[in-house]
VMD Tcl script that draws the C-alpha trace (Angstrom):
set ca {
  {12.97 6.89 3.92}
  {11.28 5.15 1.27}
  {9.95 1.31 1.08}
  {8.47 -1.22 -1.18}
  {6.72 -3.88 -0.78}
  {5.99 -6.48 -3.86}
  {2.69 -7.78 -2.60}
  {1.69 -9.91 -6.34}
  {0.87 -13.25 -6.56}
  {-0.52 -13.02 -2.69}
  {-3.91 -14.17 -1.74}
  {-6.37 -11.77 -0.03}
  {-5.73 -10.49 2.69}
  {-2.33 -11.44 2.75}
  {-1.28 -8.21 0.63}
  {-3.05 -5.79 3.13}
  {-1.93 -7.43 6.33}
  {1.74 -7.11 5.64}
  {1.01 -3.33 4.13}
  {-0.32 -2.35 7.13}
  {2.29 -4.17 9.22}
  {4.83 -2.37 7.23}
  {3.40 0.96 7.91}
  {3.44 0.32 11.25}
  {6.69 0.23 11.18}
  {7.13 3.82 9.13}
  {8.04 6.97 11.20}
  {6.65 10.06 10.21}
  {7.09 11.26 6.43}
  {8.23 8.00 5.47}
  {6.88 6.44 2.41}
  {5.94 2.77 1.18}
  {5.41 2.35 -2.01}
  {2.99 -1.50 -2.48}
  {2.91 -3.08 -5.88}
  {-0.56 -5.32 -5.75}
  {-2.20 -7.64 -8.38}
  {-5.20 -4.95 -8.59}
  {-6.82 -2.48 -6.95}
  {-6.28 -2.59 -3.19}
  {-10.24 -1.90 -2.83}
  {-10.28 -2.80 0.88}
  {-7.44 -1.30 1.72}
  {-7.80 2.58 0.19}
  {-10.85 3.37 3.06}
  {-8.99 1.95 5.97}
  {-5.43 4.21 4.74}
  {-8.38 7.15 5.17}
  {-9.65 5.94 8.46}
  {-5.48 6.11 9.70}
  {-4.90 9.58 7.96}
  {-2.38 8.34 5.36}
  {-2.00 9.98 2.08}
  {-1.49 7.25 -1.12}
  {-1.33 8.18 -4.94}
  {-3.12 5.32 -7.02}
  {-1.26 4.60 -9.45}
  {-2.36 1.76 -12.21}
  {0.04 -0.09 -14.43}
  {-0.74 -1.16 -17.56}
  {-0.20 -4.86 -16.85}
  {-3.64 -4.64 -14.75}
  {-1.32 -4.28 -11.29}
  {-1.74 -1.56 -9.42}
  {0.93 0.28 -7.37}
  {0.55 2.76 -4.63}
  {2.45 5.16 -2.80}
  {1.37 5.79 1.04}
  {2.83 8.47 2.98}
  {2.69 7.96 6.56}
  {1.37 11.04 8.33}
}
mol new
graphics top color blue
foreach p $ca { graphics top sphere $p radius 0.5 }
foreach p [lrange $ca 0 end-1] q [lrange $ca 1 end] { graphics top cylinder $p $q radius 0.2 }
display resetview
């Protein structure tokens, strides 16, 4: 299945508290796709530390969205 989750206009850490609540959520080969104000700087290493695999993918309003693959 595939998700998304509109995390703009949210105030740190808001945006990666409910993506990783989300992805809890996923079963296996699932995909959520987050749309953030920016760069999700905080949130890219710990998505390595769990063993997800994201595409970066930045708009060119300044947003950034990215699509995580749950393992």
């Amino acid at each position: 299945m595939h998700y998304e989750l509109d995390n703009r206009g949210l105030e740190p850490p808001q945006p990666m508290m409910r993506t990783l609540a989300k992805l809890e959520e996923l079963e296996s080969g699932d995909q959520l796709t987050i749309h953030n104000d920016r760069i999700p700087a905080f949130l890219l290493p710990e998505l390595d530390d769990l063993g997800f695999h994201y595409d970066v993918m930045e708009q060119q309003d300044g947003s950034c969205k990215v699509a995580i693959k749950k393992p």
